[in-house]
C-alpha positions as CSV (number, residue, x, y, z in Angstrom):
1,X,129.4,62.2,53.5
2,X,126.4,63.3,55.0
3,X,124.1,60.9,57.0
4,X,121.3,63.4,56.3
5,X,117.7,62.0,55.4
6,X,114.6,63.7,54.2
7,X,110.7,63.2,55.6
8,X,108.4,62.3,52.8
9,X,104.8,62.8,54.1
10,X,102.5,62.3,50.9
11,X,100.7,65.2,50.4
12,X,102.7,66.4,53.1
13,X,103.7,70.3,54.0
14,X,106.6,71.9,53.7
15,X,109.0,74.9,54.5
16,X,111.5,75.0,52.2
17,X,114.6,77.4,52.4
18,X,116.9,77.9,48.6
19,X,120.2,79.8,49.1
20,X,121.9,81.1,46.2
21,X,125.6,80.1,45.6
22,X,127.7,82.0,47.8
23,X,124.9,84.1,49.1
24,X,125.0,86.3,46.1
25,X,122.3,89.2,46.7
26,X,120.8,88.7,43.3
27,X,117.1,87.6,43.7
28,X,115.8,91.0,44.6
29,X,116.5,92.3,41.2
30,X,113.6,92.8,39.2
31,X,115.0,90.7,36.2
32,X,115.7,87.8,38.8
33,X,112.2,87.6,40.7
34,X,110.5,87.8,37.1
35,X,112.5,84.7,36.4
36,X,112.3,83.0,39.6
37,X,108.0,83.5,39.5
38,X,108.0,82.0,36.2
39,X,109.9,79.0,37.2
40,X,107.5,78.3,40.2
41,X,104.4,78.5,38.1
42,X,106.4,76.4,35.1
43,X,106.8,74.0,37.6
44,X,103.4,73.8,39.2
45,X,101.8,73.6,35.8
46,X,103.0,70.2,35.4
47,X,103.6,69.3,39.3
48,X,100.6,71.1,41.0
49,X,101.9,72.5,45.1
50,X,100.0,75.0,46.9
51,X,102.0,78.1,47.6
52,X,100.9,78.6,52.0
53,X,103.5,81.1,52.2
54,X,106.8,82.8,50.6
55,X,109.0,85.4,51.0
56,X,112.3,86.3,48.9
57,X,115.3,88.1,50.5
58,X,118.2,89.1,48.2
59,X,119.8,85.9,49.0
60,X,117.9,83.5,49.6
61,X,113.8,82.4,49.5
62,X,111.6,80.9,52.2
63,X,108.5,78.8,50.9
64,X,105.5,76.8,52.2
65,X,104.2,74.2,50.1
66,X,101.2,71.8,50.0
67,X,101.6,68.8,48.0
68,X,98.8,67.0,46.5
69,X,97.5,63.8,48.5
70,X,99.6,61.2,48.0
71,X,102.5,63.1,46.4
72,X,106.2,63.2,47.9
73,X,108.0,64.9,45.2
74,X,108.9,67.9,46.2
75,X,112.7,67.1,45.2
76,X,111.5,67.0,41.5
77,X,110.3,70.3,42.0
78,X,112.9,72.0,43.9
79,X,115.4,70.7,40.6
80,X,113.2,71.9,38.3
81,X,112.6,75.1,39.9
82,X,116.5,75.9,40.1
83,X,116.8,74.6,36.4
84,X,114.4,76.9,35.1
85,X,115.5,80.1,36.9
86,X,119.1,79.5,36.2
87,X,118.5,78.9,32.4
88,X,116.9,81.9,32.2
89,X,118.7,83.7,34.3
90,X,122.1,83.6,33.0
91,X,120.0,83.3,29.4
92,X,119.2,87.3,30.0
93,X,123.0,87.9,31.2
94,X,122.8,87.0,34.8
95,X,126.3,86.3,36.0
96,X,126.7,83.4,38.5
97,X,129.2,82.6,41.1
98,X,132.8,81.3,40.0
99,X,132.3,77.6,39.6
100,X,134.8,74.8,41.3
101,X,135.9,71.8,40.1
102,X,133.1,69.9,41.9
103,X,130.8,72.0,39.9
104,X,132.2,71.5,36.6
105,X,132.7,67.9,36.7
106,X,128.6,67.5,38.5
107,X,127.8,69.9,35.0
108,X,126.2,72.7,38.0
109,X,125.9,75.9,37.6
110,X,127.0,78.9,40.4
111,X,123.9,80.4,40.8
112,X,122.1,77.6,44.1
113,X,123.6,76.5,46.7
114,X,123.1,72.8,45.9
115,X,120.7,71.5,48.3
116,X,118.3,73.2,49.9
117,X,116.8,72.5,53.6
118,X,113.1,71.3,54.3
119,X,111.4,71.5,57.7
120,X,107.9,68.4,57.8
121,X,105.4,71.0,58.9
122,X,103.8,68.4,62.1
123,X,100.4,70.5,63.2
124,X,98.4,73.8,62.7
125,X,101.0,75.5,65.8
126,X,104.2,74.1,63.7
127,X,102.6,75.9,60.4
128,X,101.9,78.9,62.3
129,X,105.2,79.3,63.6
130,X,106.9,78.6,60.3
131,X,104.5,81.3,58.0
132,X,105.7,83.7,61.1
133,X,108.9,83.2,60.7
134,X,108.6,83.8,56.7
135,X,106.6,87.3,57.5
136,X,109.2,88.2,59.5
137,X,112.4,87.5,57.8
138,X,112.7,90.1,56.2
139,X,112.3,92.5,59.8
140,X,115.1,89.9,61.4
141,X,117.7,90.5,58.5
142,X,117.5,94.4,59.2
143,X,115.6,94.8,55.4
144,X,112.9,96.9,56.9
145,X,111.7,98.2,59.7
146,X,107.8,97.4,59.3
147,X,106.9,94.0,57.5
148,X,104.5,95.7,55.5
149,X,106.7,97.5,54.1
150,X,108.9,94.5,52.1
151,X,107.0,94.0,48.6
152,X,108.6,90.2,48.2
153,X,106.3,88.4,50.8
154,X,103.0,86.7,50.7
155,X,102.4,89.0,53.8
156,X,100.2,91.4,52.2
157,X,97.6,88.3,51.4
158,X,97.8,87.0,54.6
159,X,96.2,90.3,56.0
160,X,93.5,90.7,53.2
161,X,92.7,87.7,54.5
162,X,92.5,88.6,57.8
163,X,95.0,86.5,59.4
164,X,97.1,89.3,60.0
165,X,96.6,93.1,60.5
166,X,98.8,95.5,58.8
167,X,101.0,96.4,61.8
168,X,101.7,93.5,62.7
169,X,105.6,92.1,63.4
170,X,106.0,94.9,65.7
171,X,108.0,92.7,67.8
172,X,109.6,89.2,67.3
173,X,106.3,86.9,66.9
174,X,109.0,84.1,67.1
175,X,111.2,84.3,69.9
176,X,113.2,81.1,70.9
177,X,112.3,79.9,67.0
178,X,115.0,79.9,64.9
179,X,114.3,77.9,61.5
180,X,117.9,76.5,60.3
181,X,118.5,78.2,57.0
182,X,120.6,76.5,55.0
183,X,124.6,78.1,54.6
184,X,123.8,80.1,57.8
């Protein structure tokens, strides 16, 4: 058994990467990112995060939350997240992954990997590194050639903001980072 142990920082942020079981490609379908947006704001309804930065690759989905002050529970949202998507998911004929007996007898379903891995954002540089390295996922797992260019990023508000400009991921604005993703 794992010896692994999480950082609660209330009010504390986050980057947060979700795998799907198996690595199945399915959250790019239309029907799948409908589902999974719904079950973000579900959630934040009734647990309020800021959303600093995401981006959603076929199999998997970086994010960058902001808990309120004082609040650690970031694992009750991550649950309920998966929950919701995967009810409604497989609800609208979604098929998941073939389940083991691990599964069965913990009453999971094969669409998440079970866990999911969280980085403590420490500073300003930390958080700028890490909503980087979301922006350019998509360029680093050869889905596009121009970051602009992926519609399943928070990219595009970043540079109506200002903080980036349109061409921008050009080159690696990472190098020597390498966020663990979780199953990689």
């Amino acid at each position: 058994m794992s010896d692994y142990r999480r950082w609660y920082v209330p009010g504390g942020t986050f980057f947060f990467t979700a795998v799907t079981y198996g690595r199945r490609p399915i959250l790019c379908d239309a029907t799948a990112r409908k589902f999974l947006r719904k079950a973000i704001e579900a959630v934040r309804q009734q647990r309020p995060i800021e959303l600093v930065a995401i981006v959603l690759l076929p199999d998997h989905v970086h994010t960058i939350w902001t808990l309120p002050p004082g609040d650690v529970a970031y694992p009750v949202r991550w649950k309920r997240i998966k929950e919701e998507f995967t009810l409604a998911y497989l609800a609208s004929g979604g098929s998941e992954g073939p389940l083991t007996r691990s599964r069965i007898r913990q009453g999971e379903r094969g669409v998440w990997q079970r866990r999911y891995w969280e980085h403590t954002v420490r500073d300003e540089d930390d958080l700028d590194r890490c909503v980087d390295y979301i922006h350019w996922n998509p360029k680093k797992h050869g889905l596009v050639e121009n970051i602009q260019d992926w519609p399943w990023s928070s990219f595009s508000r970043y540079v109506s903001l200002g903080q980036y400009t349109l061409d921008w991921g050009a080159t690696d604005p990472t190098p020597g980072y390498n966020a663990p993703e979780w199953g990689e």
